[in-house]
MDTraj code that builds the backbone (N, CA, C; nanometers):
import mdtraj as md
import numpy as np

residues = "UNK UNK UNK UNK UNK UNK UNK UNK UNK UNK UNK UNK UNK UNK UNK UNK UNK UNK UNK UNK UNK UNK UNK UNK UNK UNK UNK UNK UNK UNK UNK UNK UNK UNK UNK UNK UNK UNK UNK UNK UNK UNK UNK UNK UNK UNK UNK UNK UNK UNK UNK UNK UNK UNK UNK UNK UNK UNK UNK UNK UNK UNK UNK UNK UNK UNK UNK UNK UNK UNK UNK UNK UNK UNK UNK UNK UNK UNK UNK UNK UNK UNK UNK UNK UNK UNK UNK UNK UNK UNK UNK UNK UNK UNK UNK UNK UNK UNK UNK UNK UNK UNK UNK UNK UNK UNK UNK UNK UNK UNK UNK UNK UNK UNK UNK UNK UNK UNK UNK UNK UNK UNK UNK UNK UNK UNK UNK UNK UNK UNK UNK UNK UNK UNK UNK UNK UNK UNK UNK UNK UNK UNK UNK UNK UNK UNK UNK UNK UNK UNK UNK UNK UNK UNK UNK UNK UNK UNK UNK UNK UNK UNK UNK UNK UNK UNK UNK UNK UNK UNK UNK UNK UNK UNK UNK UNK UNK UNK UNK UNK UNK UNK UNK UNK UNK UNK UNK UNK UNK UNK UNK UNK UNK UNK UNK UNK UNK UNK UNK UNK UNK UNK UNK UNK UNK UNK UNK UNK UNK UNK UNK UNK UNK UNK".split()
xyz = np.array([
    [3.3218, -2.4254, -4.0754],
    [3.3112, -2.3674, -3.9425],
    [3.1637, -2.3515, -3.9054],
    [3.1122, -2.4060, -3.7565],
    [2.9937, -2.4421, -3.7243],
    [2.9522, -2.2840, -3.6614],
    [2.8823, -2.1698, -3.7270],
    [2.8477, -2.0311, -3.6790],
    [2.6973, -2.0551, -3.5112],
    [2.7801, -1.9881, -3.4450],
    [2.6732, -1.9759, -3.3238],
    [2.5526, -1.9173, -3.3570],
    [2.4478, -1.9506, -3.3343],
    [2.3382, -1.8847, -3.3382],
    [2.3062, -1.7801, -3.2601],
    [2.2854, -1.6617, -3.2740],
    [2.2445, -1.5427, -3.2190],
    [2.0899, -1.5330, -3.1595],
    [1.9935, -1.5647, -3.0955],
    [1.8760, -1.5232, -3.1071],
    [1.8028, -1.4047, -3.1601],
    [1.9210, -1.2765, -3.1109],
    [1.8975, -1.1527, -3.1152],
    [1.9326, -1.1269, -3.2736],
    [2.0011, -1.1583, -3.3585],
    [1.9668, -1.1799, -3.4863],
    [1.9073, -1.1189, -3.5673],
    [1.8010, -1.1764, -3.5873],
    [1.7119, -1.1826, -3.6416],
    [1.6541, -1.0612, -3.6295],
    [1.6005, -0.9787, -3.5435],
    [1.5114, -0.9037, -3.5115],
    [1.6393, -0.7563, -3.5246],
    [1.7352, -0.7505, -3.4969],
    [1.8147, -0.6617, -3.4652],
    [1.8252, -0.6385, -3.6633],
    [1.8395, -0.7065, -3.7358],
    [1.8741, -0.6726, -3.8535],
    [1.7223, -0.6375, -3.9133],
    [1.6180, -0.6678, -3.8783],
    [1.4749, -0.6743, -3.9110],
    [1.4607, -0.5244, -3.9167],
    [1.4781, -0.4661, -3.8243],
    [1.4954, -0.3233, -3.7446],
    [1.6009, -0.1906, -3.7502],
    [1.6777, -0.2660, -3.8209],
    [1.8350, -0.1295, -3.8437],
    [1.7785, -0.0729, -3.9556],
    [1.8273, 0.0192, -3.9567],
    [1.8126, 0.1305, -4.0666],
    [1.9048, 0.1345, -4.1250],
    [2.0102, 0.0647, -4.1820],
    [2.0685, -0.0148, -4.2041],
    [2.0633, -0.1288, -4.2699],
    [1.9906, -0.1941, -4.2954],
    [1.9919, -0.2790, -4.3420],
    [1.8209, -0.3374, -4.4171],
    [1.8292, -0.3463, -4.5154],
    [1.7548, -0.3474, -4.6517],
    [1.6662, -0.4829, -4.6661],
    [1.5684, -0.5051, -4.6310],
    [1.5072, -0.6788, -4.5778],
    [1.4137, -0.6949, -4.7053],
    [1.3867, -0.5972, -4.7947],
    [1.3161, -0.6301, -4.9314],
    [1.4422, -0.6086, -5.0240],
    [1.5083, -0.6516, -5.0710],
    [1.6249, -0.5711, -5.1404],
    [1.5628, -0.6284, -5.2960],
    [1.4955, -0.7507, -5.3316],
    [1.3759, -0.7530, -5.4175],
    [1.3300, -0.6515, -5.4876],
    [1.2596, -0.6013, -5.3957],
    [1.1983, -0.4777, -5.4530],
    [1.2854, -0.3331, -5.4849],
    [1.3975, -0.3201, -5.4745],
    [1.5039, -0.2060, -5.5238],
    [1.5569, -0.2235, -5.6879],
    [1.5531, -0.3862, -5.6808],
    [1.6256, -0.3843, -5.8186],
    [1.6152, -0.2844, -5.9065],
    [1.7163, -0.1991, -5.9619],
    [1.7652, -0.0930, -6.0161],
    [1.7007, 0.0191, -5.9916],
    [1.6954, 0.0321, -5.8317],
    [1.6510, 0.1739, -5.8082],
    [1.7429, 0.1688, -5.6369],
    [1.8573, 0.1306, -5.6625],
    [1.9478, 0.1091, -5.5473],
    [2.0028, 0.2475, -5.5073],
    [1.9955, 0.3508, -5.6228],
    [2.0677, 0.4895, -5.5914],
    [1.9862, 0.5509, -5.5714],
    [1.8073, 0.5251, -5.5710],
    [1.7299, 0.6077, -5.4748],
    [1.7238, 0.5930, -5.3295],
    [1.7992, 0.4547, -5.2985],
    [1.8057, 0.4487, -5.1347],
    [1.9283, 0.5389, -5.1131],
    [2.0669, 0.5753, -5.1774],
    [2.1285, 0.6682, -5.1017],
    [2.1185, 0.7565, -5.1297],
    [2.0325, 0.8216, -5.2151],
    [1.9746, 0.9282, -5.2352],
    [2.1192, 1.0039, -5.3364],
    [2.1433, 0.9559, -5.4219],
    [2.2559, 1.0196, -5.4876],
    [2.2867, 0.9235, -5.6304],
    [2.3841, 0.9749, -5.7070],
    [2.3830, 0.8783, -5.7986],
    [2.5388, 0.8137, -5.8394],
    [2.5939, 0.8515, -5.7231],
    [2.7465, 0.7716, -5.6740],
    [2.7744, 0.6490, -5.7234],
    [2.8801, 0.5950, -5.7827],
    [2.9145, 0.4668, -5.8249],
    [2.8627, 0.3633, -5.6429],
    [2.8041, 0.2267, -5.7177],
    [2.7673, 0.1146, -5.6142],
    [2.9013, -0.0011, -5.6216],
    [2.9418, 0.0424, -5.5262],
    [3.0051, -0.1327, -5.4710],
    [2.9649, -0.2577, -5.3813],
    [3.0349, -0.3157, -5.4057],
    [2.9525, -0.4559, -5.3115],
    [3.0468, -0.5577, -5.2884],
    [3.0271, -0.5833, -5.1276],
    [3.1733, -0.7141, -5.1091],
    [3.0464, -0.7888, -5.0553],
    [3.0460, -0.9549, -5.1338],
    [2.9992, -1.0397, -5.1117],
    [3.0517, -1.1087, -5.0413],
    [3.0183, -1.1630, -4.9120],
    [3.0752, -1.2600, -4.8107],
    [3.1216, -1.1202, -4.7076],
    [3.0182, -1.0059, -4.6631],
    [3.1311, -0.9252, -4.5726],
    [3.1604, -0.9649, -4.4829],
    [3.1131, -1.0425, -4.4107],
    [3.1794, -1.0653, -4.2468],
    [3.0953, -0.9919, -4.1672],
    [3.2399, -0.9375, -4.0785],
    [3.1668, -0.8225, -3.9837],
    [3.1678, -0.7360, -3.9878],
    [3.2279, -0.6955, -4.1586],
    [3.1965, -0.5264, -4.2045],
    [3.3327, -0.4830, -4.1943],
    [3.4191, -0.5221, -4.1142],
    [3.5874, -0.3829, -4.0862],
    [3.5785, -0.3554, -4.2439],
    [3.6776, -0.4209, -4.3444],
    [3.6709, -0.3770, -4.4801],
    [3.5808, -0.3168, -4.5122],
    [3.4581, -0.3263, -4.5411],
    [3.3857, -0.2562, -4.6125],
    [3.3931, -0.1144, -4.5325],
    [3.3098, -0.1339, -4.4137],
    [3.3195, 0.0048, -4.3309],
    [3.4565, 0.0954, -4.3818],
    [3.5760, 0.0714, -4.3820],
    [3.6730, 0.1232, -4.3957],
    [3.7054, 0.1976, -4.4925],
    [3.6282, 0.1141, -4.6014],
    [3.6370, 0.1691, -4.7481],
    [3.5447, 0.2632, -4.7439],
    [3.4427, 0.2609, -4.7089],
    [3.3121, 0.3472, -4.6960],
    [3.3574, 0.4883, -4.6124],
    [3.4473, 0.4616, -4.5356],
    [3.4791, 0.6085, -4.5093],
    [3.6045, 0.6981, -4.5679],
    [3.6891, 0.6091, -4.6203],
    [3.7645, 0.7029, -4.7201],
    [3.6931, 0.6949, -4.8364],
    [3.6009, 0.6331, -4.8725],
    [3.5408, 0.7180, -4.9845],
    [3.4088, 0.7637, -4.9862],
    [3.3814, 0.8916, -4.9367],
    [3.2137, 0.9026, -4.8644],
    [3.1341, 0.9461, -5.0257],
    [3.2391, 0.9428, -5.1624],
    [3.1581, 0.9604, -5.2621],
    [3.1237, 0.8515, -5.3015],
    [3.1181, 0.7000, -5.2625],
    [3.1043, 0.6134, -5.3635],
    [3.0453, 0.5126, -5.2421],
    [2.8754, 0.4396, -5.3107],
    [2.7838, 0.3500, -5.1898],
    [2.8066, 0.2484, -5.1657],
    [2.8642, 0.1693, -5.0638],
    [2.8922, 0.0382, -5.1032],
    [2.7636, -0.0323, -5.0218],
    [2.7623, -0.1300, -5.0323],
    [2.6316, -0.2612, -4.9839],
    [2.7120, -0.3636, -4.9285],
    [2.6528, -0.4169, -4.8048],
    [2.7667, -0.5453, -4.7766],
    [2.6373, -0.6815, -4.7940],
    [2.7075, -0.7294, -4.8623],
    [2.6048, -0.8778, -4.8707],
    [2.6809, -0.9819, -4.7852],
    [2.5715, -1.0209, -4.7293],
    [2.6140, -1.1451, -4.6197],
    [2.4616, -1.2462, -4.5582],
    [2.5273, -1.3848, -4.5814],
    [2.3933, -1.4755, -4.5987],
    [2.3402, -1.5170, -4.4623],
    [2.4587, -1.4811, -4.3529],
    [2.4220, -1.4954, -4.2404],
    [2.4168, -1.4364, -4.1358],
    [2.2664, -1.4388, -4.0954],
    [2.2014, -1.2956, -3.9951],
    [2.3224, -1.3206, -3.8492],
    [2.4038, -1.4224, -3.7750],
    [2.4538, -1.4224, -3.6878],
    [2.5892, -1.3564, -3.7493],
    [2.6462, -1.3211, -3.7868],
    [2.7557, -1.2450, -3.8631],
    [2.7018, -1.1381, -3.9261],
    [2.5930, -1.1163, -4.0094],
    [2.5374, -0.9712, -4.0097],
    [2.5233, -0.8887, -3.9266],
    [2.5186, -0.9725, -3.7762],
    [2.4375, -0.8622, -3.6767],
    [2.5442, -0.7998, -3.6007],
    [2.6514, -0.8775, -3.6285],
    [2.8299, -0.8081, -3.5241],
    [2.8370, -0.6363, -3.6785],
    [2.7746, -0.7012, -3.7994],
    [2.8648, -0.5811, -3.8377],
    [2.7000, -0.4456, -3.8305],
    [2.5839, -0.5035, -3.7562],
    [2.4918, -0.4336, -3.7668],
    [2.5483, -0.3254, -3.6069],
    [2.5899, -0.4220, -3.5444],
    [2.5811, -0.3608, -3.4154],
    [2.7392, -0.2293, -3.4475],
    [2.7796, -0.2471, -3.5025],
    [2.9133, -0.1647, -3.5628],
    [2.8698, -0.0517, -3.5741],
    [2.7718, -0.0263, -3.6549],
    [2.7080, 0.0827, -3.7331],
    [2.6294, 0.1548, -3.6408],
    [2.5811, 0.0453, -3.5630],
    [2.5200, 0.1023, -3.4576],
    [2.5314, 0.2127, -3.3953],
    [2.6885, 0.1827, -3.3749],
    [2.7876, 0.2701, -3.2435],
    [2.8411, 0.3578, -3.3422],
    [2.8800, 0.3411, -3.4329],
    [2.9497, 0.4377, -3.5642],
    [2.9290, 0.4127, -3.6468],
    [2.7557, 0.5377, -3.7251],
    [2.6903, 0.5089, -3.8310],
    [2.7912, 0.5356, -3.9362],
    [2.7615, 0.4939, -4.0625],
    [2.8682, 0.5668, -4.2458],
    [2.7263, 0.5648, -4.2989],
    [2.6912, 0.6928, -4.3796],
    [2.6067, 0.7405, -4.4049],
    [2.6060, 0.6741, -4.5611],
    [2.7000, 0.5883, -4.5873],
    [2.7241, 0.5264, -4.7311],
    [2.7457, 0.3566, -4.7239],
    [2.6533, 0.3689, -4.6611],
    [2.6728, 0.2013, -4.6461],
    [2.5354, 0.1099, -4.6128],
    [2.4959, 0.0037, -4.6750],
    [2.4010, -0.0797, -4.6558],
    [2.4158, -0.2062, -4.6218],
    [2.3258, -0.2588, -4.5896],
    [2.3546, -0.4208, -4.5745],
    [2.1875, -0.5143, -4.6549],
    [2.2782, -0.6278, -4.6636],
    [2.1136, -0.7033, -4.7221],
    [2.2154, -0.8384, -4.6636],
    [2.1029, -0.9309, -4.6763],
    [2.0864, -1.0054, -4.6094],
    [2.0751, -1.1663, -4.6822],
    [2.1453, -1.1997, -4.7498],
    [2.0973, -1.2766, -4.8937],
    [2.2187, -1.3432, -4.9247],
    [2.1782, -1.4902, -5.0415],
    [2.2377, -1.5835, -5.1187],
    [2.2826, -1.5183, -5.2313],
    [2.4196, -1.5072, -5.2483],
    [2.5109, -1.3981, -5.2969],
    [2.4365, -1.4840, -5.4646],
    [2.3911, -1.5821, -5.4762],
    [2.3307, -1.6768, -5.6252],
    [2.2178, -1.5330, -5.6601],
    [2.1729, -1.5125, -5.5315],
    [2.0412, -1.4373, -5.6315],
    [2.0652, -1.2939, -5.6297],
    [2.1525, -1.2676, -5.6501],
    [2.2262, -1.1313, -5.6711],
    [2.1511, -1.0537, -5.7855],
    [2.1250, -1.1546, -5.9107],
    [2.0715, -1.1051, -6.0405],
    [1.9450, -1.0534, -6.0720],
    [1.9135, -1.0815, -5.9415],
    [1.7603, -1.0704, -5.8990],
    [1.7392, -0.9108, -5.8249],
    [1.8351, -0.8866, -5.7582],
    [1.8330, -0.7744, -5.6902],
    [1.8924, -0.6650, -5.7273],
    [1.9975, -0.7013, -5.8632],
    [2.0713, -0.5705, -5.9038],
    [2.0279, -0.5652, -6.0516],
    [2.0462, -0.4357, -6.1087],
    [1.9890, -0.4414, -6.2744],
    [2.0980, -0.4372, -6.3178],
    [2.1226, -0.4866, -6.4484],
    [2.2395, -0.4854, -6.5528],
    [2.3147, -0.3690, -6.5081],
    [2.4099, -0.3561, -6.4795],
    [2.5184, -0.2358, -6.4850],
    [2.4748, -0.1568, -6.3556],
    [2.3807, -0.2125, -6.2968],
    [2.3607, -0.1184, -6.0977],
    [2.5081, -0.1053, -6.0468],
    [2.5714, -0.2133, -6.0412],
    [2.6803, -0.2226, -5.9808],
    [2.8424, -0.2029, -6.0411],
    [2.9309, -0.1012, -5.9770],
    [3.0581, -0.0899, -6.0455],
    [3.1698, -0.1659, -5.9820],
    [3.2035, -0.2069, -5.8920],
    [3.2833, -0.3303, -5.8425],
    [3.2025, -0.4319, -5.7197],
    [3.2748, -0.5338, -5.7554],
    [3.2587, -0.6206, -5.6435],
    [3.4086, -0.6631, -5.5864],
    [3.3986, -0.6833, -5.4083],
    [3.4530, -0.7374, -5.3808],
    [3.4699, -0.8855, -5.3127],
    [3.5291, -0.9755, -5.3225],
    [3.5148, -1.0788, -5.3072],
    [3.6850, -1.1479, -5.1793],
    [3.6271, -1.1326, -5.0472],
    [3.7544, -1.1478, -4.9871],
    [3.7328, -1.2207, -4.8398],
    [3.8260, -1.3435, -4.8913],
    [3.8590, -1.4660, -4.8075],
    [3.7493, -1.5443, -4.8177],
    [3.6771, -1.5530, -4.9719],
    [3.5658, -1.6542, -4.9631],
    [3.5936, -1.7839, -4.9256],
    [3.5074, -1.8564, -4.8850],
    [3.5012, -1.9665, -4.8323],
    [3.5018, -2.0515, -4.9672],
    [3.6349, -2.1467, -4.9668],
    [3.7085, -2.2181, -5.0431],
    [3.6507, -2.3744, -5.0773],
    [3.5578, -2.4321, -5.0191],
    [3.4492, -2.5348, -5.0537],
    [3.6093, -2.6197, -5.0880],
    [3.6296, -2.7233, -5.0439],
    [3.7466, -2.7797, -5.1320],
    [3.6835, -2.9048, -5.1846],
    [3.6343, -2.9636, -5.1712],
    [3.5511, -3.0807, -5.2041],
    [3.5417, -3.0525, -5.3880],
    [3.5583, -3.1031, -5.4797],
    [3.5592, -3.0766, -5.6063],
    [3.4136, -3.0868, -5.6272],
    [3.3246, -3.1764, -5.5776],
    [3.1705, -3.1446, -5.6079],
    [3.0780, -3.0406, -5.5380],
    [3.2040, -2.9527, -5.5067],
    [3.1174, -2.8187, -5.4678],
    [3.1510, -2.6970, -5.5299],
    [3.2327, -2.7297, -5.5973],
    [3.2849, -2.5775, -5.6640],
    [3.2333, -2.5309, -5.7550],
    [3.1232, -2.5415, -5.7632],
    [3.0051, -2.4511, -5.8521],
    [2.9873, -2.3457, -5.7704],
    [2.9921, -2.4264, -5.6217],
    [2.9427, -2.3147, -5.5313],
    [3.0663, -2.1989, -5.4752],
    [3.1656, -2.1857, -5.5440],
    [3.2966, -2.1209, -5.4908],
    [3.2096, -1.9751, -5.5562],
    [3.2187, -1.8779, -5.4586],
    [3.2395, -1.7168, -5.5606],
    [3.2967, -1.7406, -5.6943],
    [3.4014, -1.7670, -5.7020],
    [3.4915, -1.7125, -5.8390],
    [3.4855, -1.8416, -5.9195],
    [3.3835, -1.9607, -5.9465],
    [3.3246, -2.0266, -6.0031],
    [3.2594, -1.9395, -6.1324],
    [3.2546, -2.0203, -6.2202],
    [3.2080, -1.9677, -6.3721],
    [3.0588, -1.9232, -6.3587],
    [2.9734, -2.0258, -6.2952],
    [2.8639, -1.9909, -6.2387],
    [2.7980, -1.8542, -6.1802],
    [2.9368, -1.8568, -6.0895],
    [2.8852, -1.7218, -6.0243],
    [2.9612, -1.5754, -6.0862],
    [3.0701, -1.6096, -6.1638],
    [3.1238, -1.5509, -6.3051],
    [3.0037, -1.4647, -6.3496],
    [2.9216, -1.5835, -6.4606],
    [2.8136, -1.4968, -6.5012],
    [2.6988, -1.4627, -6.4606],
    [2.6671, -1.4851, -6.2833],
    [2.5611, -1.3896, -6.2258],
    [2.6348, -1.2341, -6.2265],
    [2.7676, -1.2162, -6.1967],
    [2.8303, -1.1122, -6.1470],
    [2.8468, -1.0404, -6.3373],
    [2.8286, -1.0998, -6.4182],
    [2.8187, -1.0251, -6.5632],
    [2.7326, -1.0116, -6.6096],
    [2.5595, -1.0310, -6.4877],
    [2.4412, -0.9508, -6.4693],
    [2.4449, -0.8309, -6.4408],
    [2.5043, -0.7974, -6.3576],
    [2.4615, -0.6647, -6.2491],
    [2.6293, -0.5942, -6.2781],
    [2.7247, -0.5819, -6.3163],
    [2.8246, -0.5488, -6.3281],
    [2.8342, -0.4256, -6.4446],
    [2.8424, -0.2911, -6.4083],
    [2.9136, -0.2293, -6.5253],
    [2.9707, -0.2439, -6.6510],
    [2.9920, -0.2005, -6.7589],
    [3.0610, -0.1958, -6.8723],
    [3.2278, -0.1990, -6.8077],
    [3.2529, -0.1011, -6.7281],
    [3.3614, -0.0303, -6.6920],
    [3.4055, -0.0909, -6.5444],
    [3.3018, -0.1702, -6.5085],
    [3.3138, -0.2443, -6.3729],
    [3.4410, -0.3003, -6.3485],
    [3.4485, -0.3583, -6.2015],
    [3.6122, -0.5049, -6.2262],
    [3.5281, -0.5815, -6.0758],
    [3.5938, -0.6523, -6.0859],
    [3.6203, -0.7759, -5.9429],
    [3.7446, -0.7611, -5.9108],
    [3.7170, -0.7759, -5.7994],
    [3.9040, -0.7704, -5.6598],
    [3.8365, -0.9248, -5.5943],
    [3.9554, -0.9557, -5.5914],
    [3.9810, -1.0840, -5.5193],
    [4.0590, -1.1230, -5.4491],
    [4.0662, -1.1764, -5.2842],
    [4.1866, -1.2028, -5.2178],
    [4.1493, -1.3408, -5.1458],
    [4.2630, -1.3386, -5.1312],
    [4.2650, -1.5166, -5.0455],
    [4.3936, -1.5427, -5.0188],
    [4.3918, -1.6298, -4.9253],
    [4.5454, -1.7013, -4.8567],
    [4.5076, -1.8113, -4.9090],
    [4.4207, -1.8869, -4.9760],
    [4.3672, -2.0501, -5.0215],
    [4.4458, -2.0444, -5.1418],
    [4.6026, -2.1230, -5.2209],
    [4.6544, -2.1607, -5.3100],
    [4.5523, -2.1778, -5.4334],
    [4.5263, -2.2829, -5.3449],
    [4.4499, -2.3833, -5.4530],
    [4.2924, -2.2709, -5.5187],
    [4.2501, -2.2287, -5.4516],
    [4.1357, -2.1550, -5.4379],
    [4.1609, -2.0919, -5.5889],
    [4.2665, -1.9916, -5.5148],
    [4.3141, -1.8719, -5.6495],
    [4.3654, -1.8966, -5.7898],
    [4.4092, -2.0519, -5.7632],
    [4.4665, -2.1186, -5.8664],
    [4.3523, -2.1432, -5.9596],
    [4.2480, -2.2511, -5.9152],
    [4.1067, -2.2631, -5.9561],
    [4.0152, -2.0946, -5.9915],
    [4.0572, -2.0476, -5.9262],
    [3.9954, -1.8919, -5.9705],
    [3.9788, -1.7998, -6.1001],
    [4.1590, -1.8381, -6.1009],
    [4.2335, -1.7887, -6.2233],
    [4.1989, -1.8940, -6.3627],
    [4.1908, -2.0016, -6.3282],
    [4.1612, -2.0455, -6.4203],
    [3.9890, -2.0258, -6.4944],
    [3.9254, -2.0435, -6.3890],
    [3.7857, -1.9843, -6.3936],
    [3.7553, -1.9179, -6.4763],
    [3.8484, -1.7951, -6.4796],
    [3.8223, -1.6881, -6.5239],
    [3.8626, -1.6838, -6.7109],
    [4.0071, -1.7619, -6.7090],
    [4.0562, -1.8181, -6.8550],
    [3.9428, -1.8270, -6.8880],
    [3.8303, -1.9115, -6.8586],
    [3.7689, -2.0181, -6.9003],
    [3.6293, -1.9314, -6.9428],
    [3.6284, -1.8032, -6.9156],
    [3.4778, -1.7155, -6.9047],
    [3.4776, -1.6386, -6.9942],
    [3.3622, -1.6300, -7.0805],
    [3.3586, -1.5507, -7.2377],
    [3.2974, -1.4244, -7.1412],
    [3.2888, -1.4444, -7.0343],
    [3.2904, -1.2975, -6.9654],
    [3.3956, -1.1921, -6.9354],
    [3.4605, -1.2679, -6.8766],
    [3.5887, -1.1573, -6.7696],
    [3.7144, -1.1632, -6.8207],
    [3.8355, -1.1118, -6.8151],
    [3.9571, -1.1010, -6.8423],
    [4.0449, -1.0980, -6.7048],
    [4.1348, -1.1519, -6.6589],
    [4.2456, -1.1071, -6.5219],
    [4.3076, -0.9953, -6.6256],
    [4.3181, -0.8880, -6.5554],
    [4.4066, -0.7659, -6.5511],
    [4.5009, -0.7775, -6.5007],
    [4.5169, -0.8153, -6.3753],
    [4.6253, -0.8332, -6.2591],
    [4.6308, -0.9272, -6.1670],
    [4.7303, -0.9973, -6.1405],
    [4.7349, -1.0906, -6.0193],
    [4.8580, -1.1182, -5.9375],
    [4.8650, -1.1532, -5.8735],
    [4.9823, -1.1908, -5.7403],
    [4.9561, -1.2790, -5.6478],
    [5.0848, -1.3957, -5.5626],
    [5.0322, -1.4926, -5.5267],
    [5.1036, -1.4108, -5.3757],
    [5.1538, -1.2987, -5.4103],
    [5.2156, -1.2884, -5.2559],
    [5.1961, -1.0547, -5.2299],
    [5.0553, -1.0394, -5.2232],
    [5.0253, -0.9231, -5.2197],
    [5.1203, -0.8062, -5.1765],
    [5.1080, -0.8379, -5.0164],
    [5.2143, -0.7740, -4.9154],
    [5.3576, -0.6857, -4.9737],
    [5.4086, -0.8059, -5.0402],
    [5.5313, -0.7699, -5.1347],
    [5.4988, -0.7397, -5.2850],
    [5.4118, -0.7107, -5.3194],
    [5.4015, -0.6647, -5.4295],
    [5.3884, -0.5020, -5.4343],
    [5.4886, -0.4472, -5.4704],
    [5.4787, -0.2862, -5.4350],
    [5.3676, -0.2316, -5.5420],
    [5.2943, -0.2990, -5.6245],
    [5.2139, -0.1950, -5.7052],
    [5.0958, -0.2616, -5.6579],
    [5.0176, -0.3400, -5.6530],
    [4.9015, -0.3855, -5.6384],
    [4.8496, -0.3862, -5.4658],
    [4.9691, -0.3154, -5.4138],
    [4.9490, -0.3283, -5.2308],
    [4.9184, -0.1789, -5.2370],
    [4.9094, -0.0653, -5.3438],
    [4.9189, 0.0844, -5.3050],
    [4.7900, 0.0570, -5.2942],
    [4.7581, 0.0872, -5.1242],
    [4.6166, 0.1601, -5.1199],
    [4.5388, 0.0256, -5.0362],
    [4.5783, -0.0875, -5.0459],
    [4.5024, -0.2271, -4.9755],
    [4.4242, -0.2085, -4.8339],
    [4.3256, -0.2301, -4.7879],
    [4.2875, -0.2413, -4.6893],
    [4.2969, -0.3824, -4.6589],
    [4.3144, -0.4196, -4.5436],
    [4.3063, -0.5202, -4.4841],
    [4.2188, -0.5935, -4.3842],
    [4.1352, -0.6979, -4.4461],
    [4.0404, -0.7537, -4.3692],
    [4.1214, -0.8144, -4.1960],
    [3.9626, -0.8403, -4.1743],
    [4.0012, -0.8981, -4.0281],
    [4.1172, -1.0634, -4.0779],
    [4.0489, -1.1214, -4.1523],
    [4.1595, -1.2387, -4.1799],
    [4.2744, -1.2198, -4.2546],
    [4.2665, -1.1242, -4.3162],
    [4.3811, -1.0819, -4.3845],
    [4.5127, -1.0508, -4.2439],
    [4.4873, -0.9963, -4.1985],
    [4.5373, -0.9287, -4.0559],
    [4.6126, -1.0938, -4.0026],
    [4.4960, -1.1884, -3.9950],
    [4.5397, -1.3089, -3.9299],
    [4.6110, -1.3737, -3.9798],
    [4.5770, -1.4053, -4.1470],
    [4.6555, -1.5209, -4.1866],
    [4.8204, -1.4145, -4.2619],
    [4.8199, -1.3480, -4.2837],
    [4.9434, -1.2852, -4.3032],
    [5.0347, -1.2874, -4.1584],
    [4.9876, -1.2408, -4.0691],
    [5.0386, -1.2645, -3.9310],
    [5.1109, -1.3753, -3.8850],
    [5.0647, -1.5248, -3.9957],
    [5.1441, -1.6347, -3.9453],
    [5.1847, -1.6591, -4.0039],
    [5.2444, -1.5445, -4.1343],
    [5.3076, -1.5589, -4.2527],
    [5.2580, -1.6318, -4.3820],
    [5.1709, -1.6165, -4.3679],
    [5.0569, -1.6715, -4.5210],
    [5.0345, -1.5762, -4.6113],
    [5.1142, -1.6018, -4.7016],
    [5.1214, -1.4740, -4.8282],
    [4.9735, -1.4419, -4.8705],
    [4.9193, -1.3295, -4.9079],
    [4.7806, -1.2952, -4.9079],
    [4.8268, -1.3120, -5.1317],
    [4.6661, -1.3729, -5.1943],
    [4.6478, -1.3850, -5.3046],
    [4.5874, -1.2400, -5.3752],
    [4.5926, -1.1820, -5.4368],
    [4.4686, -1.1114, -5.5084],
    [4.4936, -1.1533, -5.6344],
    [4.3924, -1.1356, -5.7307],
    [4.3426, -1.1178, -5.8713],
    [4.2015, -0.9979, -5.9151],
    [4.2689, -0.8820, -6.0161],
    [4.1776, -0.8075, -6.0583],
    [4.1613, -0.8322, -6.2227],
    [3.9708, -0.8611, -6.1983],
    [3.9169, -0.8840, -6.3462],
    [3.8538, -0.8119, -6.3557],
    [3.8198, -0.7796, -6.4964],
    [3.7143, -0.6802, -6.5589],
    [3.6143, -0.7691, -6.6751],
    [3.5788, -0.6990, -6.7623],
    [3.4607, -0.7363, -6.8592],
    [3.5895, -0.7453, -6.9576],
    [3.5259, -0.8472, -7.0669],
    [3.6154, -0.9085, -7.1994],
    [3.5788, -0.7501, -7.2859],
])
top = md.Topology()
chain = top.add_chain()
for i, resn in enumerate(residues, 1):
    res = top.add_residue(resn, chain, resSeq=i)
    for name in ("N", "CA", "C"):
        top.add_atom(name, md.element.get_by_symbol(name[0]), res)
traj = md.Trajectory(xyz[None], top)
């Protein structure tokens, strides 16, 4: 999908208070920006923020960060905050690859990872999130006690995911389901993204898988 360019962009995320433009220079001093020492979460690929925001306000004890690589989709969920600040929430601005760079061993206690972009081309799936690759950037910065959440309507995606994960002297699946909605234990409590909303709507069973550390 070809993203519109924003002009306003750029400068609007440059400028929020809100949003973190050295995130470089924090590496493992991320709980002096919220001034507390609250468990850190992080959904890579946020969008335009609904999920995260959402989570961020039923849980005003715990910080989450939204990572997102592109300032024209950063700036719908900058302008959000705008209008209705969460006093527990950040944004950065970045290639979810150099993550390892910006978080210290164990900074972070979950990630979320939802409706990543599914690359189907087989000579790109290094570049998938739930690629082995990006497996063990995320068993940089990840807790002892940490996990990964994962959702998708992409079959094939979750299929390749799961296996991924077999395949990682890192992570273990705890839990998985190919049809969420109807799953009465792993749906207690789900928030629902903006695509989640959509592709369930035309009856596209939603995927999750939860991993932790081996």
């Amino acid at each position: 999908m070809r993203l519109r360019n924003i002009p306003a962009a750029a400068g609007a995320i440059e400028n929020s208070e809100f949003c973190i433009n050295d995130p470089l220079a924090h590496k493992g001093l991320w709980h002096d920006l919220f001034s507390n020492s609250n468990p850190i979460h992080i959904e890579i690929g946020m969008g335009k923020g609904r999920f995260l925001c959402d989570l961020a306000r039923e849980n005003p004890n715990i910080n989450y960060i939204g990572v997102e690589r592109y300032q024209s989709v950063l700036y719908r969920a900058v302008q959000k905050m705008d209008a209705d600040p969460i006093e527990n929430v950040l944004f950065i601005c970045v290639d979810a690859a150099t993550l390892p760079e910006i978080f210290e061993m164990g900074e972070v206690d979950r990630i979320y990872l939802n409706f990543s972009d599914p690359w189907p081309k087989d000579r790109h799936a290094r570049r998938r999130l739930t690629s082995r690759e990006f497996l063990h950037r995320y068993s940089q910065i990840l807790s002892e006690t940490g996990r990964i959440e994962f959702k998708t309507d992409n079959k094939d995606l979750f299929d390749f995911s799961l296996e991924e994960v077999k395949e990682s002297e890192y992570f273990k699946t705890d839990a998985f389901t190919y049809d969420l909605h109807n799953d009465e234990s792993m749906n207690v409590g789900n928030i629902m993204t903006e695509y989640e909303e959509k592709f369930s709507s035309k009856g596209n069973p939603i995927c999750k898988m939860i991993i932790s550390r081996q």
